[in-house]
Backbone as a ProteinNet text record, in pm:
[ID]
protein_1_A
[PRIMARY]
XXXXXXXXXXXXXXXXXXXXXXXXXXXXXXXXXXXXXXXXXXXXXXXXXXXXXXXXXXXXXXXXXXXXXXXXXXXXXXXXXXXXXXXXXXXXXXXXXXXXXXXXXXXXXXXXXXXXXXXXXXXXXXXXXXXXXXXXXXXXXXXXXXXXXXXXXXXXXXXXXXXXX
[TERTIARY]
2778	2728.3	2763	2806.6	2848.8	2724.5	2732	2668.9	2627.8	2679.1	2649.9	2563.6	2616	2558.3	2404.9	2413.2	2265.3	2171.1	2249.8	2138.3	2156	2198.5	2161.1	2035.9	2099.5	1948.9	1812.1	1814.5	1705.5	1640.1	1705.6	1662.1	1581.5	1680.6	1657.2	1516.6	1436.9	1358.9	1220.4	1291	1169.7	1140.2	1266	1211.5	1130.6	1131.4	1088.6	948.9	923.8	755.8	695.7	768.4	668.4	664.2	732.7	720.2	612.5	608.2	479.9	350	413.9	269.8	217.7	340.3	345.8	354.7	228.6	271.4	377.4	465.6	506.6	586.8	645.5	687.4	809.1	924.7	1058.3	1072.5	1082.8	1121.6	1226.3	1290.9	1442.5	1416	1524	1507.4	1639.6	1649.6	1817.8	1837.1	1943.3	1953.1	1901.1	1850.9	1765.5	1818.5	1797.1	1844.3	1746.8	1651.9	1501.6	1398.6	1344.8	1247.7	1119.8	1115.3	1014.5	1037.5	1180.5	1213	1223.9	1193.7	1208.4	1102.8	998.5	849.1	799.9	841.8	805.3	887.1	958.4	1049	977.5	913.2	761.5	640.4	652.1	473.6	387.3	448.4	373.4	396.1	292.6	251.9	419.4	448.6	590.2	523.9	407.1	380.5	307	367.4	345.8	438.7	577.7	698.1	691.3	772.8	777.1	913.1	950.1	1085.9	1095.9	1210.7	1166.9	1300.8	1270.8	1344.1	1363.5	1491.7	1505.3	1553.4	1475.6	1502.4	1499.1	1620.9	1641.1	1608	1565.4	1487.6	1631.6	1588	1647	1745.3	1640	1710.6	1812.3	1845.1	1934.6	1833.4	1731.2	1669.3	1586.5	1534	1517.5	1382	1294	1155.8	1187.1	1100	1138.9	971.2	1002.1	883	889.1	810.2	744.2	682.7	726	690.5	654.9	544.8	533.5	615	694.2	740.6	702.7	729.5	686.5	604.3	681.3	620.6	720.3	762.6	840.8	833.6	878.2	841.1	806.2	725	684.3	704.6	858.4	924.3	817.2	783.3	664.3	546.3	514.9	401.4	450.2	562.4	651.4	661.1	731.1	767.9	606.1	503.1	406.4	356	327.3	277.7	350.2	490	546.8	583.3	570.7	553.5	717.8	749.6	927.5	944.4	996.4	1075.5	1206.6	1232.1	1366.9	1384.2	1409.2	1451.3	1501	1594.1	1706.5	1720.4	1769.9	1833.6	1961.1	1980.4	2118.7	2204.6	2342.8	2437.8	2404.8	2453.6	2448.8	2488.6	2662.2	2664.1	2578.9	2489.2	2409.5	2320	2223.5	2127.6	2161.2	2305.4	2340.3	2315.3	2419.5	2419.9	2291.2	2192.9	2049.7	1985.9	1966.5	1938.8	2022.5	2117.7	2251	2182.8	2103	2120.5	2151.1	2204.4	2312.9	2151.4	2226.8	2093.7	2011.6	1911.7	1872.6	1804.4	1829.6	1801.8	1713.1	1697.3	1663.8	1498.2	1469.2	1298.9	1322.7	1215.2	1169.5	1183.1	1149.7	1185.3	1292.5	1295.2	1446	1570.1	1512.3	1637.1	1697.6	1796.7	1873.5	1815.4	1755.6	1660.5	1589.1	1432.8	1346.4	1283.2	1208.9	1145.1	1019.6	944.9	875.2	802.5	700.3	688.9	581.8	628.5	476.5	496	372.5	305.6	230.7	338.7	227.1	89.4	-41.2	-129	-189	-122	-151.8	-156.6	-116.3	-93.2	-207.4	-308.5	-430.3	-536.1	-513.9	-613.8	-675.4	-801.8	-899.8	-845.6	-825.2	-817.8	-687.3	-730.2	-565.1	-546.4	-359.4	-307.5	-351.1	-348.8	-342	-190	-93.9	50.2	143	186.6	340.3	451.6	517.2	694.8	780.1	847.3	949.6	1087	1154.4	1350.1	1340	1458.2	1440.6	1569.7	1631.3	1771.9	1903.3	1847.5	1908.8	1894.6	2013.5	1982.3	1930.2	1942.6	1924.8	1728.9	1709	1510	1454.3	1337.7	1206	1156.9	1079.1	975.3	840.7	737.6	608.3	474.6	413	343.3	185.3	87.8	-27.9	4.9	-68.5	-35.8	-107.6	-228.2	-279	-226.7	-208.4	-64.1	64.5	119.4	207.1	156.9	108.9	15.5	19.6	-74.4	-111.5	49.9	93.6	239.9	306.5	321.9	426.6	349.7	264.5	146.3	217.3	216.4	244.8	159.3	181.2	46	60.6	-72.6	-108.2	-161.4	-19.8	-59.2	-17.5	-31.4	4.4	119.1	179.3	351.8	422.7	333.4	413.8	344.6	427.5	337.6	429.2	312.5	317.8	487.2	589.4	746.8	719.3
-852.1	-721.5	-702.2	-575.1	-551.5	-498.8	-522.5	-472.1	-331.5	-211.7	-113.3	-59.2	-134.2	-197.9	-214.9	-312.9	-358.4	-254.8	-210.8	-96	5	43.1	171.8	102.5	24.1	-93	-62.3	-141.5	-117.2	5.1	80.3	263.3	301.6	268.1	325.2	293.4	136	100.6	157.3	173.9	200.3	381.2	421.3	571.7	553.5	488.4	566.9	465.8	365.7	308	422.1	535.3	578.3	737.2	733.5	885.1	851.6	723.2	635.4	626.7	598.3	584.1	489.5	396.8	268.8	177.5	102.4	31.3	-88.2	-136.2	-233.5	-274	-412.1	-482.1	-531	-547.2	-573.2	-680.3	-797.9	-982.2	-995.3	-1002.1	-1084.4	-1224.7	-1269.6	-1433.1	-1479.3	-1589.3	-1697	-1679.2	-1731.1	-1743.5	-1854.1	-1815.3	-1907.4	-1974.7	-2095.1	-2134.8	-2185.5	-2135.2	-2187	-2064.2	-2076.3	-2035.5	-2013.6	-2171.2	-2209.6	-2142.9	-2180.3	-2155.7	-2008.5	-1924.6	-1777.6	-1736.6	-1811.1	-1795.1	-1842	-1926.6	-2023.1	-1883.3	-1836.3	-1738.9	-1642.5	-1609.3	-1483.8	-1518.2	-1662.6	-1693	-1653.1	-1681	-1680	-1753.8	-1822.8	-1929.4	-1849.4	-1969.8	-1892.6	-1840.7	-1861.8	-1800.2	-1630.5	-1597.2	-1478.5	-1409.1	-1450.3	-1374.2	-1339.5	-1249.8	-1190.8	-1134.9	-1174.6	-1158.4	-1040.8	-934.5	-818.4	-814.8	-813.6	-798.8	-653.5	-636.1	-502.5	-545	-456.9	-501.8	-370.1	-416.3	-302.3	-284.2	-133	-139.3	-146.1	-124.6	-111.6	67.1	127.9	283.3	282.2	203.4	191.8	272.8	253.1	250.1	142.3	131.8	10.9	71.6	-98.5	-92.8	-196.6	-208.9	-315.6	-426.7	-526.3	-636.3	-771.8	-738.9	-829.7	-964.9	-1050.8	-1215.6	-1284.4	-1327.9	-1465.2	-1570	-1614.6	-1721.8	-1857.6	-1926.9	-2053.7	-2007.8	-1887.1	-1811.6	-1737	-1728.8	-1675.7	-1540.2	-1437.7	-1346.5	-1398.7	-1327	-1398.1	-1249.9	-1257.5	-1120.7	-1050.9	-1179.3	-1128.2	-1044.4	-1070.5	-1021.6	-869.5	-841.4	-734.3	-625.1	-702.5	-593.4	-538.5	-615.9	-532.1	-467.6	-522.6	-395.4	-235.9	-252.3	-119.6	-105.5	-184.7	-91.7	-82.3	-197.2	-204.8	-344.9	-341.8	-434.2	-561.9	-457.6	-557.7	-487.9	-605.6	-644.5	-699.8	-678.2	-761.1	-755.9	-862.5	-884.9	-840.5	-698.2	-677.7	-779.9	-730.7	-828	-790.2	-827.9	-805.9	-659.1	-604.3	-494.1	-418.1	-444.5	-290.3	-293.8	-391.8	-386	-342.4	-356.4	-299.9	-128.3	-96.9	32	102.7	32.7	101.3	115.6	16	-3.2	47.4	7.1	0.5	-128.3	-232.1	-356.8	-492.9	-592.2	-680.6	-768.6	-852.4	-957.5	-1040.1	-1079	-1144.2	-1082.7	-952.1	-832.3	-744.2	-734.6	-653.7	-572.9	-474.8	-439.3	-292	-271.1	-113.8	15	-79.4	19.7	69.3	182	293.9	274.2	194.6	188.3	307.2	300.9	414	477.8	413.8	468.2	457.4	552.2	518.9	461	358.2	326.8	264.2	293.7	252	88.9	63.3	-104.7	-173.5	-303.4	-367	-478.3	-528.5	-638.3	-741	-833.5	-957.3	-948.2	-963.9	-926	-1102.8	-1189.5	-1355.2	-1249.6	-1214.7	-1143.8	-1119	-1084.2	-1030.3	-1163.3	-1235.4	-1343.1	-1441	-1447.7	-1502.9	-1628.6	-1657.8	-1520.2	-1469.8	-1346.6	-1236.3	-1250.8	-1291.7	-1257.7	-1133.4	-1155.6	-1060.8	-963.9	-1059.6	-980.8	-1016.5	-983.6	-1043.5	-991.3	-1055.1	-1051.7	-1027.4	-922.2	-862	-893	-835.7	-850.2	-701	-662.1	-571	-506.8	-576.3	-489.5	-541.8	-639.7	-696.3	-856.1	-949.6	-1073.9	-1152.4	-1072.4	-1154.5	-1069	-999.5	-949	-994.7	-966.6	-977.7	-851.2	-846.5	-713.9	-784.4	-725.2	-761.2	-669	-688.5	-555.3	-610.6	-505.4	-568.4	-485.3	-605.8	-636.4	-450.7	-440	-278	-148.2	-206.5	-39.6	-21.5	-133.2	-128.8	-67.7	-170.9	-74.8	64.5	105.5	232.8	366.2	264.6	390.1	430.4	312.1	251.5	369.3	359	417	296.6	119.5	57.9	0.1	-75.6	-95	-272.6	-290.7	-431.1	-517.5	-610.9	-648.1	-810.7	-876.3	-990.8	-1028.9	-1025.8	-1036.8	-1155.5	-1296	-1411.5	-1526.8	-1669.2	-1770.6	-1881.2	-1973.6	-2086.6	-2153.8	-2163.4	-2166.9	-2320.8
2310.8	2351.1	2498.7	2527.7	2650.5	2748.8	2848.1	2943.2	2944.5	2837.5	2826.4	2671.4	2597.4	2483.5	2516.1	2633.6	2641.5	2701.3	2803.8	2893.3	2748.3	2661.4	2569.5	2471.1	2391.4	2374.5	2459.6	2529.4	2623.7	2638	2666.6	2727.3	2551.2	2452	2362.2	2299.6	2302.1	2318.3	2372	2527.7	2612	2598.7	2523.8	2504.3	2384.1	2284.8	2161.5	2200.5	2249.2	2291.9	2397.9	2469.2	2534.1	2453.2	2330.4	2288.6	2189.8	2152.5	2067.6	2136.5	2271.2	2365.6	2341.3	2262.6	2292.1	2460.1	2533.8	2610.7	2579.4	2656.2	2608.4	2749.1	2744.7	2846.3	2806.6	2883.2	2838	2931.1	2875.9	2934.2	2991.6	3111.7	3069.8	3029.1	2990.5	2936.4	2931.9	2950.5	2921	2773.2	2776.3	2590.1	2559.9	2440.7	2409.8	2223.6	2181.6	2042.9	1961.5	2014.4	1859.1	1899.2	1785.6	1782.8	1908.2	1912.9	2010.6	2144	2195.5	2349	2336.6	2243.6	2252	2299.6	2249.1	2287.2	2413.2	2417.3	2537.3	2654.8	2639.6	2750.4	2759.7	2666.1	2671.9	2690.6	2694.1	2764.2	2621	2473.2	2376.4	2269.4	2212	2103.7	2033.8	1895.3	1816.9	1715.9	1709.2	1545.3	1629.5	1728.6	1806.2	1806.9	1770.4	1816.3	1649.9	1653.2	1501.1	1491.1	1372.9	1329.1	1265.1	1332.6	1211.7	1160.6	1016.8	847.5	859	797.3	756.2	591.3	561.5	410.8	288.6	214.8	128.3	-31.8	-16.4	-159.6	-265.7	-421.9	-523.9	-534.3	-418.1	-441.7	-303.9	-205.6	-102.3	-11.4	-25.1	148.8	158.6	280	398.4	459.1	502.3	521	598.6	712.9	804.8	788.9	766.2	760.8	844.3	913.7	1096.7	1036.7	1008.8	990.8	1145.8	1140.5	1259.2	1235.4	1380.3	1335.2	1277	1209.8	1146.1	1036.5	965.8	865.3	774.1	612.6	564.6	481.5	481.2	390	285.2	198.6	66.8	-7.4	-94.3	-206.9	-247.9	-345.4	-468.2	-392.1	-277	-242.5	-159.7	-113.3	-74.2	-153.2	-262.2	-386.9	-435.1	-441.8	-542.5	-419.9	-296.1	-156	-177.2	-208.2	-189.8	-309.2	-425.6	-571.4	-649.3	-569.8	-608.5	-732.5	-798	-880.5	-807	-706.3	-667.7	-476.4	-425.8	-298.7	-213.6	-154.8	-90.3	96.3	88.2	277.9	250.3	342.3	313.8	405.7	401.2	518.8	700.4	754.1	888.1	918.6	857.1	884.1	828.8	725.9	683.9	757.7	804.1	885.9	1021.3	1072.7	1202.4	1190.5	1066.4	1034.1	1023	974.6	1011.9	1078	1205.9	1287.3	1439.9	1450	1519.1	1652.3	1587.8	1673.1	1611.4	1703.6	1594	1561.2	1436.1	1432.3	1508	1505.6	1606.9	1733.7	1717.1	1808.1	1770.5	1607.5	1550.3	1633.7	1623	1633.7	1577	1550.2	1526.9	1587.6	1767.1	1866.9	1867	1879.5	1859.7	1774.4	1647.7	1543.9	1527.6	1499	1457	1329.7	1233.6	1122.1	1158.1	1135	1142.5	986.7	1004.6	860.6	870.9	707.4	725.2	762.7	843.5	886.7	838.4	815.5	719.6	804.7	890	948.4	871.7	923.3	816.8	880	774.5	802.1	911.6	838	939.1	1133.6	1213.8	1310.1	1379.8	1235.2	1311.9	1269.8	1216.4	1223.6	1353.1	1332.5	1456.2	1474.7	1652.4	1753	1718.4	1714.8	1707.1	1881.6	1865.4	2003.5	2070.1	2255.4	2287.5	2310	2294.7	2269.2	2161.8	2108	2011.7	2101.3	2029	2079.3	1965	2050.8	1958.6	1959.2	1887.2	1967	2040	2143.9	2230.7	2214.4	2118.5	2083	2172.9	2267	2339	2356.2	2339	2370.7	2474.7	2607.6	2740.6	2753.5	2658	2675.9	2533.2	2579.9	2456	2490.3	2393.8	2430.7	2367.7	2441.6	2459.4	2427.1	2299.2	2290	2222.9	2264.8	2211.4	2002	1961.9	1826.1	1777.6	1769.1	1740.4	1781.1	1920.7	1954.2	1889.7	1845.5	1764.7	1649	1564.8	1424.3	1428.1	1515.6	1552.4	1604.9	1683.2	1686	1610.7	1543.7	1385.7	1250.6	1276.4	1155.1	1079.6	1093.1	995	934.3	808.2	716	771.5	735.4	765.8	600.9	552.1	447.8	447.8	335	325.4	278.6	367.1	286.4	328.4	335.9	402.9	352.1	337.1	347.6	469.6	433.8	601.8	533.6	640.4	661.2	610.2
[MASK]
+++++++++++++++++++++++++++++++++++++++++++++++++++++++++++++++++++++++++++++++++++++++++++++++++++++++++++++++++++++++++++++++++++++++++++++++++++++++++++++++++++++

């Protein structure tokens, strides 16, 4: 990703969290190659950072689903939340194409689609963080957000769609 790449990323981000009225905080960070040190670069536990899935229905649209790390989507429990039969991880390019950020980058903030978002409900269990971590659309940031303002901007549903990785 180019240096211009990244600042449109970024901007694109920080516009659609404040048209949400979403607060949120954008990290820089080194590159990082686990899980852990992603977290550790945001100053948060890993089962805090959350991986967001873009994932496609049976009719060719896409729902994005937020896993904690050291935590896996769980299908079966996906498909009967949203009432589908069948569900897939598309390839990299379709998820770019929906999004327009590469993998690994992925977040909600200012995808190029908007869709609907399902939060693993583990997120809010006692004590619920006071922040999660997102991808920022960019490799060298994180983004940083309290777990309910998200909910609340997103209008996303809070269900059980994971078990322990």
């Amino acid at each position: 990703m180019n240096k211009l790449q990244s600042d449109e990323a970024l901007t694109r981000v920080a516009l659609d969290a404040s048209r949400r009225n979403i607060p949120i905080e954008i990290v820089p960070r080194e590159k990082v190659n686990s899980l852990e040190e992603a977290a550790e670069a945001l100053g948060i536990k890993s089962g805090q950072l959350l991986k967001s899935l873009v994932i496609k229905k049976s009719d060719d649209t896409f729902v994005f689903a937020l896993i904690p790390g050291g935590r896996k989507l769980d299908w079966a429990k996906l498909r009967s939340q949203i009432g589908v039969n069948k569900l897939s991880l598309p390839p990299a390019d379709v998820a770019w194409d929906v999004t327009h950020y590469e993998s690994g980058t992925i977040t909600p903030f200012g995808s190029h689609t908007v869709l609907p978002v399902f939060v693993d409900s583990s997120v809010f269990e006692e004590p619920e963080a006071e922040h999660i971590g997102l991808g920022s659309g960019d490799r060298g940031h994180g983004l940083l957000v309290k777990p309910r303002d998200f909910v609340s901007g997103f209008d996303a549903t809070i269900a059980d769609i994971s078990t322990p990785a």
